[in-house]
C-alpha angles and dihedrals in degrees: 000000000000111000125191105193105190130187100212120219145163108281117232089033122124104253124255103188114098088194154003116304100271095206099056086045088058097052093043087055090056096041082053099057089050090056113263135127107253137191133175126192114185104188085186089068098031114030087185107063125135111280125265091251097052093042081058087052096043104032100032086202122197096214137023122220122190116183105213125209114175102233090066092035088131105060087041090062089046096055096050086056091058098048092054083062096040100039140027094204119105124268116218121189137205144153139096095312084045091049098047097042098034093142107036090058087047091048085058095033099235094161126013087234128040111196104202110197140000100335103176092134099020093060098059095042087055097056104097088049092059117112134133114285138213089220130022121264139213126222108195115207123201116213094281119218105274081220085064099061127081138238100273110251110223092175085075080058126094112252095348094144083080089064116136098169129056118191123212125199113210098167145354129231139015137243106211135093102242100169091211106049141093103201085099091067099033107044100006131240089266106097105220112189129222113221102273089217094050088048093057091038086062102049092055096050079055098055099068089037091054110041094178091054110133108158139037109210117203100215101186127145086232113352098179096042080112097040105184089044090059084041086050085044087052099052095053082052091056101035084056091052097224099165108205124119119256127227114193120192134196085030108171132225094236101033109086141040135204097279089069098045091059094046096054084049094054082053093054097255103191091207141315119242112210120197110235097160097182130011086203108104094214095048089045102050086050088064095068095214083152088234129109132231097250086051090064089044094045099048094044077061088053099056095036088051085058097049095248111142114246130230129173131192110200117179116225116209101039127159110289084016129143141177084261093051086051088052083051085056092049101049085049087053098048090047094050089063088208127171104246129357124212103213101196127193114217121258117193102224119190121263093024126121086230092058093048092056099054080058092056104041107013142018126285109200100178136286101220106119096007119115125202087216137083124228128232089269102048096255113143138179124247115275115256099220141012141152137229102278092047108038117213086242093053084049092061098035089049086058090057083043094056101042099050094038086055094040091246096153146078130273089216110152090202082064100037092100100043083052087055096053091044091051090048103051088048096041089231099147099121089055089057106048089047091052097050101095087052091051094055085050108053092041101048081046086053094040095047091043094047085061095046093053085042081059099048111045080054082058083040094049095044098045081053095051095043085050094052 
């Protein structure tokens, strides 16, 4: 069976996707093993990809898979319209908006096949049943053994020689109540571990496939949760000598030490991102991350005391919270002097304790097309939801405001007049000013951090080919 697996994303946009979907890669691993022809586009990673229209000429696929994230709902359902012009081959979807609104894509009939969950090995085991249907239906996946599932294949990916990232699952799931968050529905709270040796053994195996790789990204929902099993991991990484900088996401504030610390910046670690979410003490302690705020202080500390650049990510809009909670976060994040700051605005996703309450106290208008980030220029989506003491248009003027009043933005001069006219339709002019010696900051620190690396991967490449 031939299978075409697309990510879908808005056309003309700069990518964000460091590399190849890695779901769909792993699915495809898996459907190749059991003998069919699989390729996978991820527009998110190569914008520039052949068009829907041409892969359908050139590939004359059997079935169809879209993965679906909320946030690009819209061209996904565009796409899908254009498929049921251009095939006649089913088209089958998954993913985290798949697995959150299950239901509600099988009730309009958007695919003839929902898969709900991780669906690795499920995927390839349901392709022969695949076939357009009347009615949608819906393929449950349980949480399957991390031992069972492949080493993802990016070379059935297109344009996945350009890769300069590579991610790495250790583990699956997480164990805390976050009250925002959806990991709980889409990878469970039970933590289930890959084989550390079999992990290392695939990113060296990545290193000669890949030459432009610079970075390994830990991708994990929460990677130190055993602490002394990722140290052990650490210092495998260092005893191999592998000798590629590692990137390590969803790191929480009370999850590491400073043995640790000083391992990751004998690896090379670039920086390590903490979630502090609110500096207000009220809207923190609603979300239920079962830290405190002096944790997030103390280990900021921590990181910056090892000189191991800081970055933050707060979300502004959370349940209980007000345009005076968001200036508390603001004043925390000032104080903190990180690197970069991640100012995000709230999305309600299904299934979370911070979507019920909007239900409960507030308005919920929809998610679908709205994004939590803001881009290089300040631009930003609608909020989603609000209440009545903190409108949806304050939300997502609050997240402008952040953002310029803590310098987490770009001095881009392409952008510099889009800027002006941002700061003057939201009468943000004293957050700015206020902001401007932070913004000088963060960007000459980028600026002056991006040469050095550059530096240094050139000292890196050329140790590797004297060594060959």
């Amino acid at each position: 069976m031939k299978v075409l697996l697309v990510n879908p994303y808005d056309p003309g946009k700069a990518p964000i996707s460091p590399w190849p979907h890695l779901g769909l890669t792993l699915m495809a691993g898996k459907a190749r093993d059991l003998g069919h022809q699989v390729f996978v586009v991820d527009y998110a990673f190569t914008p520039k990809a052949p068009r829907i229209e041409d892969l359908i000429k050139s590939q004359s696929p059997d079935v169809v898979g879209i993965t679906l994230y909320t946030a690009h709902m819209g061209r996904a359902r565009e796409l899908i319209r254009e498929l049921r012009w251009l095939t006649s081959a089913p088209v089958i979807v998954g993913g985290p908006h798949a697995t959150l609104y299950a239901e509600e894509l099988a009730a309009e009939c958007l695919a003839d096949v929902v898969f709900r969950g991780e669906c690795d090995l499920v995927f390839a085991r349901e392709l022969p049943n695949i076939r357009i249907e009347t009615a949608s239906r819906i393929v449950a996946a349980d949480p399957p053994d991390l031992a069972e599932i492949p080493v993802p294949d990016f070379s059935l990916a297109h344009g996945a020689a350009a890769m300069t990232y590579y991610p790495l699952q250790l583990s699956r799931g997480c164990p805390f109540g976050c009250s925002f968050c959806s990991v709980r529905t889409i990878s469970t709270r039970h933590v289930r571990y890959r084989d550390s040796g079999r992990c290392l053994d695939e990113i060296e195996a990545a290193r000669p496939r890949f030459p432009k790789l610079r970075f390994f990204r830990i991708v994990d929902d929460c990677p130190t949760l055993d602490l002394p099993r990722f140290k052990d991991f650490l210092q495998e990484y260092l005893r191999r000598g592998i000798g590629v900088p590692l990137h390590i996401d969803n790191l929480r504030a009370d999850r590491f030490d400073d043995e640790m610390l000083d391992l990751i910046r004998r690896i090379g670690v670039d920086h390590l991102c903490i979630g502090v979410e609110s500096g207000n003490p009220k809207v923190f302690a609603a979300i239920d991350k079962g830290e405190k705020l002096e944790d997030i202080v103390r280990a900021a500390k921590m990181i910056k005391s090892h000189g191991i650049r800081l970055y933050t990510c707060f979300i502004v809009g959370l349940p209980e919270s007000t345009p005076a909670a968001e200036r508390d976060s603001i004043r925390l994040a000032r104080a903190m002097k990180p690197a970069w700051i991640y100012w995000n605005l709230f999305q309600p996703h299904k299934g979370t304790e911070a979507r019920a309450w909007f239900e409960r106290h507030g308005r919920i208008f929809g998610e679908e097309d709205k994004s939590s980030l803001i881009d290089l220029g300040l631009g930003n989506t609608e909020a989603p939801c609000d209440t009545e003491e903190f409108p949806a248009e304050e939300r997502r003027r609050m997240q402008i405001a952040a953002s310029l009043a803590t310098g987490a933005y770009w001095l881009n001069p392409l952008y510099f007049s889009r800027y002006i006219l941002i700061i003057r339709k939201n009468r943000l002019g004293r957050e700015f000013l206020r902001g401007f010696s932070a913004v000088l900051r963060i960007n000459l620190g980028m600026l002056g951090h991006r040469i050095a690396r550059a530096f240094r991967g050139r000292y890196r490449r050329a140790g590797r080919r004297k060594g060959n």
